[in-house]
Backbone bond lengths (Angstrom), bond angles and torsions (degrees), N, CA, C in turn:
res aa  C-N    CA-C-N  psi(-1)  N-CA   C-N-CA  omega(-1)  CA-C   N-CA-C  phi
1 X - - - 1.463 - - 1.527 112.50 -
2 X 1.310 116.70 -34.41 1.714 115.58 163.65 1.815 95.94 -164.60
3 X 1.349 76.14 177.05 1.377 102.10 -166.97 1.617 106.95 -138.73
4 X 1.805 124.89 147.89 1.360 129.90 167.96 1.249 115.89 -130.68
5 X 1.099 118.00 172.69 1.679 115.43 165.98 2.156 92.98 -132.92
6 X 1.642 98.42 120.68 1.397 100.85 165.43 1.158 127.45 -78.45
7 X 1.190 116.84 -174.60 2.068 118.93 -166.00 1.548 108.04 -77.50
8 X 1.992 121.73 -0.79 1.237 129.13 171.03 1.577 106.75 -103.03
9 X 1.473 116.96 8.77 1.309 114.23 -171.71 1.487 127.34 49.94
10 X 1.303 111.24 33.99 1.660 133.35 151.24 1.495 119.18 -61.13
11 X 0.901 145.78 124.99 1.474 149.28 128.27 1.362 137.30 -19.42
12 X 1.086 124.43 78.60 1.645 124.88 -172.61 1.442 105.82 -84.39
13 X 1.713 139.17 154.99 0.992 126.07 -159.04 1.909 88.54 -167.54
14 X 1.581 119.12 96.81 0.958 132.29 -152.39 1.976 92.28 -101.49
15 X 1.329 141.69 100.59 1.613 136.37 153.35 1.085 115.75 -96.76
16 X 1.843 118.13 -158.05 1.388 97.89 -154.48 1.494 102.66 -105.80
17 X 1.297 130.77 23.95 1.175 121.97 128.51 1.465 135.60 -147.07
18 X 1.444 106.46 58.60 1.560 102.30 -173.25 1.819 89.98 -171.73
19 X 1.876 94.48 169.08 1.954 94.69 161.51 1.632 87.80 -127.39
20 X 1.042 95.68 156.17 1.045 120.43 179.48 2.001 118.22 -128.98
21 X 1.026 114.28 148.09 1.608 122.52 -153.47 1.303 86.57 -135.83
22 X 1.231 106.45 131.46 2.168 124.18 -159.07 1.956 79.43 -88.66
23 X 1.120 102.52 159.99 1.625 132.22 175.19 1.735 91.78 -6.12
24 X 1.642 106.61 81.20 1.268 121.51 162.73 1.301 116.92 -141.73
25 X 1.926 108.41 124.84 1.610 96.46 -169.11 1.777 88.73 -93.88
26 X 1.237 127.15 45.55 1.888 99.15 179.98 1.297 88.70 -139.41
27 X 1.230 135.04 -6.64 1.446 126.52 -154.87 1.680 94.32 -156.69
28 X 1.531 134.31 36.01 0.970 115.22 -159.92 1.932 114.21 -92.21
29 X 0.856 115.53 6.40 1.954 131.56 168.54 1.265 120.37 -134.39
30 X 1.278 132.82 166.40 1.120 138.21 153.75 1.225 111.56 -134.84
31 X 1.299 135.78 91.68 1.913 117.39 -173.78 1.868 111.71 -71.57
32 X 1.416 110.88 130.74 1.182 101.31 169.91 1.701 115.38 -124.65
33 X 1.645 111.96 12.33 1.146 85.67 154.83 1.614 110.03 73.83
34 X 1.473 128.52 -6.75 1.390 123.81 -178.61 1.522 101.29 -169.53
35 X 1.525 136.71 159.22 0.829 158.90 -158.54 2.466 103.01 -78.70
36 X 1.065 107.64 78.29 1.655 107.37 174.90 1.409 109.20 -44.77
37 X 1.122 107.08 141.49 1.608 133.11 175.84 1.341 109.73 -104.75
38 X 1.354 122.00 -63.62 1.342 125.10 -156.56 1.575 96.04 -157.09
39 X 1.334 111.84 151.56 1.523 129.91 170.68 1.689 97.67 -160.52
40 X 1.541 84.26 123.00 1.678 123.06 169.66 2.035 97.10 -103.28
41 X 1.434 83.38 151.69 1.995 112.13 174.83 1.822 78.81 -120.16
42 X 1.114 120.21 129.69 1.690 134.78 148.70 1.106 126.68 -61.10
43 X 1.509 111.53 -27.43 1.684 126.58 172.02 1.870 102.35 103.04
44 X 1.741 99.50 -17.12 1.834 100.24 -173.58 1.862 85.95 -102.86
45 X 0.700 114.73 31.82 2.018 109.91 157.82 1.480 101.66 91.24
46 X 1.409 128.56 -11.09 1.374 112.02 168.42 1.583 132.44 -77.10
47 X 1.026 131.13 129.37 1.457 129.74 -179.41 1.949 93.12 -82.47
48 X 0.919 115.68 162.96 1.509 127.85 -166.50 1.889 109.82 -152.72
49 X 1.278 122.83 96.82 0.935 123.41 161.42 1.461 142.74 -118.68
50 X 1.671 106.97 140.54 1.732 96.72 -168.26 1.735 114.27 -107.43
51 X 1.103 115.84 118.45 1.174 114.85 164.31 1.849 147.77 -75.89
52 X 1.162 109.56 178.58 1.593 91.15 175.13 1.177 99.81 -106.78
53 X 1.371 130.22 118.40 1.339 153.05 159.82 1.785 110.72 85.59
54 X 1.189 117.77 -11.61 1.828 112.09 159.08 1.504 117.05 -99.16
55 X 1.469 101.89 35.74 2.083 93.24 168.35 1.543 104.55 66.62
56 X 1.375 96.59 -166.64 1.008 100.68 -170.84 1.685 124.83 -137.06
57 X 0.931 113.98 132.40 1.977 114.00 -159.14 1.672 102.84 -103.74
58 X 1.486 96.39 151.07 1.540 126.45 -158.67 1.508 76.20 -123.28
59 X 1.829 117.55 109.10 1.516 123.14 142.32 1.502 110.43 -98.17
60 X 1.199 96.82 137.50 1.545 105.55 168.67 1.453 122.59 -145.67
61 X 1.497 125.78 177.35 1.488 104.08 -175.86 1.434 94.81 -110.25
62 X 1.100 141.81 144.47 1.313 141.60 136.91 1.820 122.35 -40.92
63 X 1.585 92.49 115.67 1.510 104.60 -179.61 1.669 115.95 -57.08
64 X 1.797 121.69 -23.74 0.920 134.41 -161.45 1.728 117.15 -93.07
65 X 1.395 97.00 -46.48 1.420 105.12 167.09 1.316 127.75 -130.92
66 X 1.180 111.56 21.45 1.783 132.45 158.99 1.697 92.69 79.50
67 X 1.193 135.43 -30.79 1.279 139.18 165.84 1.667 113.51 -21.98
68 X 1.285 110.42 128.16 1.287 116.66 173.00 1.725 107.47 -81.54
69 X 1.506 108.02 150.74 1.304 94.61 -160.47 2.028 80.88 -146.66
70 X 1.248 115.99 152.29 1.460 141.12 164.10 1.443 144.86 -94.84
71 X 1.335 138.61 107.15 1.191 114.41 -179.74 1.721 95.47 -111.37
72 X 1.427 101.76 177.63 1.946 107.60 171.27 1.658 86.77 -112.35
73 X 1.193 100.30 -178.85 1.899 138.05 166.52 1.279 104.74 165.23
74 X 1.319 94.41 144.62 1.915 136.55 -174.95 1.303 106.66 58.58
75 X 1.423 126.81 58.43 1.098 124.84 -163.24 1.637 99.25 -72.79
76 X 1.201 131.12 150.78 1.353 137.92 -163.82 1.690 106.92 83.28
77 X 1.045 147.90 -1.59 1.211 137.39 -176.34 1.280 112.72 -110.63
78 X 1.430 116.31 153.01 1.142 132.24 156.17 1.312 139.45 -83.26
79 X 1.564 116.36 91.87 1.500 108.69 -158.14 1.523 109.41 -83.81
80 X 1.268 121.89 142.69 1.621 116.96 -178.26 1.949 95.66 -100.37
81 X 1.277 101.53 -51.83 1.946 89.46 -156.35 2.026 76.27 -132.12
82 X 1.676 103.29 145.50 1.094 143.68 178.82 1.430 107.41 -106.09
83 X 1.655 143.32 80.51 1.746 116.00 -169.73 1.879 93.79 -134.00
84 X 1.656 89.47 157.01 1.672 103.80 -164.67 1.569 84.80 -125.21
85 X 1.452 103.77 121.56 1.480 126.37 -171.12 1.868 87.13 -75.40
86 X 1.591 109.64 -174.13 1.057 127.61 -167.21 1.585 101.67 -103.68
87 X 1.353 111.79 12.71 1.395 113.75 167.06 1.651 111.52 -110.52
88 X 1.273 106.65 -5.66 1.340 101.59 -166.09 1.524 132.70 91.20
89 X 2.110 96.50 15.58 1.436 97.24 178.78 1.451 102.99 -107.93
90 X 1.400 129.37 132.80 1.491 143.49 140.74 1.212 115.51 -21.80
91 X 1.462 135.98 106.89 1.153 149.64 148.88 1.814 115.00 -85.89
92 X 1.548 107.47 118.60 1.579 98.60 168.58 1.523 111.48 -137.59
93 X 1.125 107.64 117.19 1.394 131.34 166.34 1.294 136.79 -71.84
94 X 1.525 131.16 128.16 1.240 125.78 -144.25 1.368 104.50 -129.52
95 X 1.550 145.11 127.33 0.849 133.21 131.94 1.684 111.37 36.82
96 X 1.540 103.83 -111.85 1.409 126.07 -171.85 1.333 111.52 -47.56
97 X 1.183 130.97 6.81 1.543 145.98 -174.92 1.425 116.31 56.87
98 X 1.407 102.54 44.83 1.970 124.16 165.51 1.536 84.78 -87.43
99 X 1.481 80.03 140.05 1.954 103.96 166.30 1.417 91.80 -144.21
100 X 1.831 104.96 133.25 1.288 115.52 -177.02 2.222 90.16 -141.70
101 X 1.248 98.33 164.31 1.189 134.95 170.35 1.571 126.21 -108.44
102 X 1.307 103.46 146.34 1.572 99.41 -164.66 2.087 81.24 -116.03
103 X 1.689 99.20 121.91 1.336 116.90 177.38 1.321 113.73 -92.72
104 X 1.660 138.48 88.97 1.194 149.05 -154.12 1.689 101.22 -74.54
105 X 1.451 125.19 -19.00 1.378 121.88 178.65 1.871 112.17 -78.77
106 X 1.573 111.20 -43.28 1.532 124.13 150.44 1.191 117.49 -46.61
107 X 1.472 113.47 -58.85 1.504 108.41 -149.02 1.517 116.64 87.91
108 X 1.639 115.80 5.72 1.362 102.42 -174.73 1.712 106.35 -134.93
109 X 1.402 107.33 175.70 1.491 107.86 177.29 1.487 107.58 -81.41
110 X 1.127 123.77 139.78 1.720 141.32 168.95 1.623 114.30 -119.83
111 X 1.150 124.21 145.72 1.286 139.64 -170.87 1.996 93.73 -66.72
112 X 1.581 105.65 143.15 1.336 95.68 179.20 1.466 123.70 -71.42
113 X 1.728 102.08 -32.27 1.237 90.50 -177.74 1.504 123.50 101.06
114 X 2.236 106.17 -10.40 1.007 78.09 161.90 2.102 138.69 -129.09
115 X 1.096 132.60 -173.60 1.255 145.34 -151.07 1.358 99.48 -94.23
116 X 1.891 106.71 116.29 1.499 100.10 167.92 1.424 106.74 -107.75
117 X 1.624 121.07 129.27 1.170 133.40 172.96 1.602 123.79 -49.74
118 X 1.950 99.16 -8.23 1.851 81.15 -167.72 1.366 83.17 -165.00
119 X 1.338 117.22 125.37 1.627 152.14 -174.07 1.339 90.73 52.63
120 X 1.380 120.90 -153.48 1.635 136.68 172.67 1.127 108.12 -77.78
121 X 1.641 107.09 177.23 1.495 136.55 -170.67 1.699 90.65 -61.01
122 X 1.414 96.04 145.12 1.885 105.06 178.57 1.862 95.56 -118.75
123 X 1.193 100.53 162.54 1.625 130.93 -165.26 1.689 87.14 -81.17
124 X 1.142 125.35 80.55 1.690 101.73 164.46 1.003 128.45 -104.41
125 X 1.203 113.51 137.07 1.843 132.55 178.47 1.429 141.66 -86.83
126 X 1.189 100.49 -5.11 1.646 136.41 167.66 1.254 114.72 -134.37
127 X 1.566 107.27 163.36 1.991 132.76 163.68 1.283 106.00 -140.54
128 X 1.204 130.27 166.35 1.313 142.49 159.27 1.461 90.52 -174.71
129 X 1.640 101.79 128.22 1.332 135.20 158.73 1.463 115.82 -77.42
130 X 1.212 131.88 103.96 1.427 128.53 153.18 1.269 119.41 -53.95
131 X 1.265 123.34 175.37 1.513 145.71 -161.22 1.336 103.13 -98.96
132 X 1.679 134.85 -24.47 1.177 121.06 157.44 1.983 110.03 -90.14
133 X 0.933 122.78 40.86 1.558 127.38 -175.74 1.498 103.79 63.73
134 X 0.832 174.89 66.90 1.652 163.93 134.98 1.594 98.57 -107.65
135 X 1.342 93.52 128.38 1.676 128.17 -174.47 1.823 93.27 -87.42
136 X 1.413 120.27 115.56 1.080 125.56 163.78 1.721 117.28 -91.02
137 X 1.260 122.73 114.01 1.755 131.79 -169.18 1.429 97.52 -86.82
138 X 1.229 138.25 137.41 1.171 155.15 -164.82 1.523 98.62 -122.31
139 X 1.092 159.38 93.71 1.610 157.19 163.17 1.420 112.51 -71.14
140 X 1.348 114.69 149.35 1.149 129.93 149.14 1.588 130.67 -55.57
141 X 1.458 90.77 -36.37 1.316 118.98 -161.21 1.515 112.39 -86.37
142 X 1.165 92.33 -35.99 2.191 95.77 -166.15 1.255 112.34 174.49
143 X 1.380 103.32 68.19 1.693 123.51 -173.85 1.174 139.35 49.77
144 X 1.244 126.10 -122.61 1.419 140.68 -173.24 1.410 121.55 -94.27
145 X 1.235 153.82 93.46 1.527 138.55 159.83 1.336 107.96 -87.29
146 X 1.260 104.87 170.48 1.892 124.06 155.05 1.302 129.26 -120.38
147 X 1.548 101.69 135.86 1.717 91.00 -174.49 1.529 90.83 -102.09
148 X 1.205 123.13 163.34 1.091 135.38 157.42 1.820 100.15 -112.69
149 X 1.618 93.45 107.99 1.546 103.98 165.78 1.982 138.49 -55.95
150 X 1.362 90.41 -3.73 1.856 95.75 -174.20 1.492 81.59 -91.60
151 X 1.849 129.52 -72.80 1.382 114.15 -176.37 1.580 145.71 -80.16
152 X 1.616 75.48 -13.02 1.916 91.68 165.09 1.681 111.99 82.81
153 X 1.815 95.15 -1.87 1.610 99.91 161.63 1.694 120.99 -74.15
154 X 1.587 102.43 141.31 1.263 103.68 -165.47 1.685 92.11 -116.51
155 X 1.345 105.33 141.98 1.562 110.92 -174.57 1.458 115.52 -140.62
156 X 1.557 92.40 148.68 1.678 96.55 -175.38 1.549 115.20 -63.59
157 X 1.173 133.44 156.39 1.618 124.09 178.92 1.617 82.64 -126.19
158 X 1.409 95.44 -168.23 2.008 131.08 -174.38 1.612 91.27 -58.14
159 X 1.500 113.19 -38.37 1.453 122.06 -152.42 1.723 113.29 -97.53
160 X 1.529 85.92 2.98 1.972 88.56 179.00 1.792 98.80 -87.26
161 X 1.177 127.78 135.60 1.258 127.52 145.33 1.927 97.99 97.00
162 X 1.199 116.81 10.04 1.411 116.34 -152.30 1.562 94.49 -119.38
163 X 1.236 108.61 143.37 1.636 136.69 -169.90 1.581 103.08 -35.43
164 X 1.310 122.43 114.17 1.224 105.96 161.46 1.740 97.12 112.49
165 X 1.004 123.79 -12.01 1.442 122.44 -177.14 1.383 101.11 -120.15
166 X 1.446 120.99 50.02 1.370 113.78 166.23 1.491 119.00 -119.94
167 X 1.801 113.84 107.83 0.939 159.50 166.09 1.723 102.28 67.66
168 X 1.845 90.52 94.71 1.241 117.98 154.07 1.359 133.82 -43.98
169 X 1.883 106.20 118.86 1.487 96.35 175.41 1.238 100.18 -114.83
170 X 1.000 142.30 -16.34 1.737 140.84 155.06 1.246 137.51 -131.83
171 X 1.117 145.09 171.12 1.564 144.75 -175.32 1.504 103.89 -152.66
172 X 1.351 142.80 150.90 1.203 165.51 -164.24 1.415 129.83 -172.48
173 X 1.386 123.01 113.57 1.393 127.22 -163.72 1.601 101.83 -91.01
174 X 1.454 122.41 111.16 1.648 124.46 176.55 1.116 93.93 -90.10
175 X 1.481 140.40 20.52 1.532 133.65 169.09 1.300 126.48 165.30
176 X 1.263 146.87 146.04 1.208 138.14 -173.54 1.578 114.43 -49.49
177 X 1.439 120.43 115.27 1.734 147.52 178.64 1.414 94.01 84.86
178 X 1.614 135.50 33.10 1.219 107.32 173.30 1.504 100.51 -135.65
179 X 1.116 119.22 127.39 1.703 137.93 167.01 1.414 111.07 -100.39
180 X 1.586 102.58 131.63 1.577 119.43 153.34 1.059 132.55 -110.77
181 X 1.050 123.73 113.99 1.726 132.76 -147.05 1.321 96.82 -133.06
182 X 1.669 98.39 132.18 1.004 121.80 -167.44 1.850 104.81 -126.00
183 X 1.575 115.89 115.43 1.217 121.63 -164.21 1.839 115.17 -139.37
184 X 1.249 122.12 163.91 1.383 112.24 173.31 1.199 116.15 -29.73
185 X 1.204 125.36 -44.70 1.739 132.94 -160.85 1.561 108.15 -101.77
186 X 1.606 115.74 19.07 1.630 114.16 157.09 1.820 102.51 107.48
187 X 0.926 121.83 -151.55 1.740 121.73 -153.18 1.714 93.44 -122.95
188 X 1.536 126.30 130.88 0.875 119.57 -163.28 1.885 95.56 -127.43
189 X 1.128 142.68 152.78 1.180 144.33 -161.17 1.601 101.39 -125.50
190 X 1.742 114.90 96.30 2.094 94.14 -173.03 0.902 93.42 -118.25
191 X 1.722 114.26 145.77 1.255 135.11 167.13 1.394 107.34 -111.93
192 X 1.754 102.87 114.73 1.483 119.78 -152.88 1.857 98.47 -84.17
193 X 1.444 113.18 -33.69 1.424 96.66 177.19 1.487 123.15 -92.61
194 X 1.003 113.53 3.10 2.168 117.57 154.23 1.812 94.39 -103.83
């Protein structure tokens, strides 16, 4: 169902019920028991995976006894996209259009907190961070928004509600302000600063 490459250039390999870690004798399964969506590496040694309907699990290795070790969060949810801002904060996105944060002083997930300017929370399936900080939201539902990360308002752009952006299953930046989005209605090419 997806695939990553972590900050050691390992192979993560997410099906519909397990991850799997390419030619690794220390870490070679993960059972999850539910269908993987997405798995993020944080770059600080955790693998991060979201499932459909068991939340989402924190693998990591233990510094002490090299042992790989597990946590859960949001158990009951369906996570669609897992994304690590350019500060180093955890964004996780849900299905039901919950957005929560992973609070490294807790240890636990917290609601993000942030504000959509127009109808309710949307299902998003993508992020991409631009180069001036603005979090681009990819929906299922009705294209493109932007969050702006200082107020956490999320806003409609050119690309919300517009031909061709109906219900996103991926996005990919081939360059700084440019997304390729790929949706029911075929591969769309956006240039976020026109």
């Amino acid at each position: 169902n997806c695939i990553t490459l972590d900050h050691d250039g390992n192979t993560w390999i997410g099906t519909d019920d397990a991850v799997y870690r390419l030619n690794s004798p220390t870490a070679p399964m993960i059972p999850t028991e539910a269908v993987v969506n997405c798995i993020t590496d944080d770059g600080k040694g955790n693998i991060w995976i979201g499932t459909r309907a068991r939340g989402i699990f924190r693998y990591y290795p233990d510094e002490t006894d090299g042992e790989w070790h597990q946590q859960r969060f949001a158990d009951g949810q369906t996570v669609e996209k897992i994304f690590v801002d350019r500060n180093g904060l955890l964004w996780v996105f849900c299905m039901d259009g919950t957005a929560l944060n992973f609070d490294n002083l807790s240890q636990t997930m917290q609601p993000a907190g942030i504000r959509w300017q127009q109808d309710t929370p949307k299902r998003v399936v993508e992020a991409y961070q631009d180069p001036s900080g603005d979090i681009w939201l990819c929906t299922w539902d009705d294209g493109v928004y932007r969050l702006e990360p200082n107020s956490l308002d999320v806003q409609p752009t050119v690309f919300t509600g517009a031909p061709g952006m109906n219900h996103i299953h991926s996005a990919h930046n081939t360059e700084p302000y440019i997304l390729v989005v790929g949706s029911d209605d075929g591969l769309a090419r956006l240039d976020l600063l026109s």
